[in-house]
C-alpha atoms as one frame of an Amber mdcrd trajectory, in Angstrom:
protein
  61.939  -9.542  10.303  60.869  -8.579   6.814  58.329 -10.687   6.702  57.002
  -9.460   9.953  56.971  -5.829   8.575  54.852  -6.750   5.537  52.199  -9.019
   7.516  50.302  -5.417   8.872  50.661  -3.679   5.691  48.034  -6.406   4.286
  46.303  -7.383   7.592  44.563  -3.658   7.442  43.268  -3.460   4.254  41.671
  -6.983   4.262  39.927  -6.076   7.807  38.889  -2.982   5.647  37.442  -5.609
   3.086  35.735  -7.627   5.473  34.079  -4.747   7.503  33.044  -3.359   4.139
  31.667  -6.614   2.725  29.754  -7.103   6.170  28.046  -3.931   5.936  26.734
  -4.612   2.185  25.703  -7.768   3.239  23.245  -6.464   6.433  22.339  -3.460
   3.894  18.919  -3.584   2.529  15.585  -2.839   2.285  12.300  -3.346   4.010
   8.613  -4.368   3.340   6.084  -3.532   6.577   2.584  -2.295   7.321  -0.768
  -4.186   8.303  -3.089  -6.564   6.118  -6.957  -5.650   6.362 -10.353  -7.116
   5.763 -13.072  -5.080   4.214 -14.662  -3.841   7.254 -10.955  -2.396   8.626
 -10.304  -5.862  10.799  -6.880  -6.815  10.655  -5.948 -10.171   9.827  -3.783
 -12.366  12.017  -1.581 -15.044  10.060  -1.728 -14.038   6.586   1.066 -14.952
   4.218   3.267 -12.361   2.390   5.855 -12.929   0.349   7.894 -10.991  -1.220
   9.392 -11.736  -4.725  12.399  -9.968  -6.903  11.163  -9.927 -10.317  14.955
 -10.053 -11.856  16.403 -12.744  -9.845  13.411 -15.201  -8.848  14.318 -14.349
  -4.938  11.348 -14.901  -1.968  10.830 -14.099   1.609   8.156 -14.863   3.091
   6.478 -13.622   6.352   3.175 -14.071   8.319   1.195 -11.228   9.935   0.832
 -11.403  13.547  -2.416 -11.905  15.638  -2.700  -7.877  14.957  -2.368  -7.610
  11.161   1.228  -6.421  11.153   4.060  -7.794   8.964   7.560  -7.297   8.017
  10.464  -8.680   5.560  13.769  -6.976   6.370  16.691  -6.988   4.690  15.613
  -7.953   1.371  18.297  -7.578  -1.278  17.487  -4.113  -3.586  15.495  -4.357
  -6.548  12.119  -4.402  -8.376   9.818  -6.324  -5.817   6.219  -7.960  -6.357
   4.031  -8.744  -3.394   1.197 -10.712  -2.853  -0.912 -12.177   0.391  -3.031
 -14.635   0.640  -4.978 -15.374   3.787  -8.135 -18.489   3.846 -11.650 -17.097
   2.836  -9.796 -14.367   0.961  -9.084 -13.361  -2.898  -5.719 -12.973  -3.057
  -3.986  -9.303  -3.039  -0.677  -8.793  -5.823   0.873  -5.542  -5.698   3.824
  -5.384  -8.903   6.381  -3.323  -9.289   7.370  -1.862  -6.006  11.095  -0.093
  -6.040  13.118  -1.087  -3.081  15.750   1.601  -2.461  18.809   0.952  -0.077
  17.803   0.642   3.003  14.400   2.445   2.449  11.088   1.390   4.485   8.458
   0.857   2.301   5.421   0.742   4.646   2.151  -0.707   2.487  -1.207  -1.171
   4.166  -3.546  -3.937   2.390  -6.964  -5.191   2.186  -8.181  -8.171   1.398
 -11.389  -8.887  -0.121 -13.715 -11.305   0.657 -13.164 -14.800  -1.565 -16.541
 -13.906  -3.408 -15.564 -10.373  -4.027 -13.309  -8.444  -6.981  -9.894  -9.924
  -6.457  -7.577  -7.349  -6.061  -5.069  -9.253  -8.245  -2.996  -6.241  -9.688
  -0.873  -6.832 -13.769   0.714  -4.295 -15.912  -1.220  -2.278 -18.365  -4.500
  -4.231 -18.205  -7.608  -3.049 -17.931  -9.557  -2.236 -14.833 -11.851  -5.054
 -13.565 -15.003  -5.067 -14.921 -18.073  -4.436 -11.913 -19.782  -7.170 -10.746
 -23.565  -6.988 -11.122 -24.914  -5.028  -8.177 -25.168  -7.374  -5.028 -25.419
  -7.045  -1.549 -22.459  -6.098  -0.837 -21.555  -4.577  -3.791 -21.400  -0.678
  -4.948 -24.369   0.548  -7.740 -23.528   1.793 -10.889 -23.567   5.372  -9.678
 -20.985   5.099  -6.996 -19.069   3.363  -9.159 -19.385   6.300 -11.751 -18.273
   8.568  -8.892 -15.030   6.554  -8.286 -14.318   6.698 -11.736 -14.307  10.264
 -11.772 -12.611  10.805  -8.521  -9.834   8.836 -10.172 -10.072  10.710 -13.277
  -9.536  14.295 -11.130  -6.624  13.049  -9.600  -4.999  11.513 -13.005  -5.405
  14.878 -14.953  -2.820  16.413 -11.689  -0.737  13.684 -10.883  -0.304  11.931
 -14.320  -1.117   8.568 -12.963   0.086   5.466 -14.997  -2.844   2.418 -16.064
  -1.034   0.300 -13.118  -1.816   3.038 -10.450  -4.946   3.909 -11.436  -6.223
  -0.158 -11.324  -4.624  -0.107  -7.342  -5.881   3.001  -6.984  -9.465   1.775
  -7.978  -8.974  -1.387  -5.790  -8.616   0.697  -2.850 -11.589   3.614  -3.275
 -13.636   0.286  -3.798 -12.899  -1.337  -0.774 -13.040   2.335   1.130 -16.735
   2.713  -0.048 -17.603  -1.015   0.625 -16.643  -0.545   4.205 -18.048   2.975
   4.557 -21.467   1.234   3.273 -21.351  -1.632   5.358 -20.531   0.704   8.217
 -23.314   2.998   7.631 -25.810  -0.429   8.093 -24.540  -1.691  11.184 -27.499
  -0.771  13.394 -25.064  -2.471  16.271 -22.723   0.667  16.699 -24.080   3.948
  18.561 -24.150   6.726  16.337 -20.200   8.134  17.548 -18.787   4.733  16.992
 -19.943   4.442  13.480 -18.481   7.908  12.692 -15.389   7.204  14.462 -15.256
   4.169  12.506 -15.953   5.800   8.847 -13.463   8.365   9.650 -11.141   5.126
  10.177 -11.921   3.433   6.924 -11.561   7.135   4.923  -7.929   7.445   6.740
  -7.203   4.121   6.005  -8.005   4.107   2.576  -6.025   7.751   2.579  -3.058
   5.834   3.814  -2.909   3.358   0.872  -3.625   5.922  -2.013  -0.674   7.700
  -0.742   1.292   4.754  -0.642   0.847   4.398  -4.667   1.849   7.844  -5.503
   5.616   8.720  -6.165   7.584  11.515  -4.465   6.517  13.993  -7.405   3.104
  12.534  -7.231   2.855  13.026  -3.479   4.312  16.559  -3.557   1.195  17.942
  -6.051  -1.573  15.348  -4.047  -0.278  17.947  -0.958  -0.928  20.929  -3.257
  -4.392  19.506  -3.887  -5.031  19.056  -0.254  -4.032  22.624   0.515  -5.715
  24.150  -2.350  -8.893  21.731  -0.856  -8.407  23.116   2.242  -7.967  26.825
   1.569 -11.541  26.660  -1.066 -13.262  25.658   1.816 -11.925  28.203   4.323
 -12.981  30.633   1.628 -16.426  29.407   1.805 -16.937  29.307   5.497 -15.408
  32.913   5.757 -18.355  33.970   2.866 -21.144  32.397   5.132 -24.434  31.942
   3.957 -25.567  33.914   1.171
């Protein structure tokens, strides 16, 4: 009889403990979003992987036949990912915070395997511009990317990591804008639909860099954007 008394007093608690260890064990986080070529194609069947940069852990996952990939339930910590897919450079994105059970949805391009890899490290320096190609953006537009990311560091304090990706990804948007703008096959609607595409696109991934601060004065910009150029249709012509 005693014994039979004590045997629930235990069973509950270790039920408790198993339901509890379950739970942390389906917890996590997750990696999703779509892989692109330069012209805003997706790309069926290209490999991510995921990597913790503490412990040496990997998934791995391959995008479907329309760009789209996901890891789930990835153990929380300090992440790097990179894709590969054949005829492209490589893509590494580095230190990427995975939260408890937190989506982090990141869009990403590829470049073509002759093109500026979009290999991403820590504190170096930008990549230097190829010599102007077809294909390639002119000293001037590169000037004006350079100062579109120096606007947006001056407000949002952006760190020598986030400006590189940052870079990476105005490159690629103006790339594809160009090579949109020469493709005598689409009507004249379909290539603005399709610029419009690339620009919200490209809008997608910036955001996707920033950090909650960061994110909450981009907005700010956007509205003070916005509200200049309310003021200017109001005032007419002159």
């Amino acid at each position: 009889m005693p014994s039979r008394l004590i045997q629930p007093t235990f069973l509950f608690p270790l039920l408790l403990l198993g339901n509890s260890l379950l739970q942390a064990q389906t917890g996590g986080g997750t990696f999703s979003g779509k892989v692109y070529d330069q012209s805003g194609v997706t790309i069926a069947n290209a490999l991510v992987t995921a990597k913790n940069n503490a412990t040496g852990y990997e998934s791995n996952a391959h995008t479907t036949s329309n760009g789209d990939y996901r890891l789930a339930s990835l153990p929380l910590g300090n992440y790097s990912l990179s894709v590969s897919a054949p005829g492209f450079s490589k893509a590494q994105l580095i230190d990427l915070d995975l939260a408890r059970n937190k989506n982090i949805a990141i869009n990403i391009t590829l470049s073509a395997a002759e093109s500026i890899p979009v290999n991403i490290v820590h504190d170096s320096a930008p990549p230097a511009p190829k010599p102007t190609s077809p294909g390639s953006l002119d000293d001037d537009e590169m000037k004006r990317i350079n100062n579109e990311i120096a606007g947006y560091s001056d407000r949002l304090a952006l760190s020598a990591n986030q400006q590189i990706k940052i870079r990476e990804i105005f490159h690629e948007r103006q790339l594809s804008i160009a090579a949109t703008r020469e493709d005598q096959s689409l009507a004249p609607f379909a290539r603005r639909d399709k610029i419009n595409a690339v620009r919200a696109h490209a809008e997608a991934e910036f955001r996707a860099v920033l950090n909650e601060n960061q994110l909450d004065e981009y907005d700010e910009i956007l509205r003070e954007r916005q509200k200049r150029q309310a003021e200017k249709q109001q005032a007419g012509p002159h």
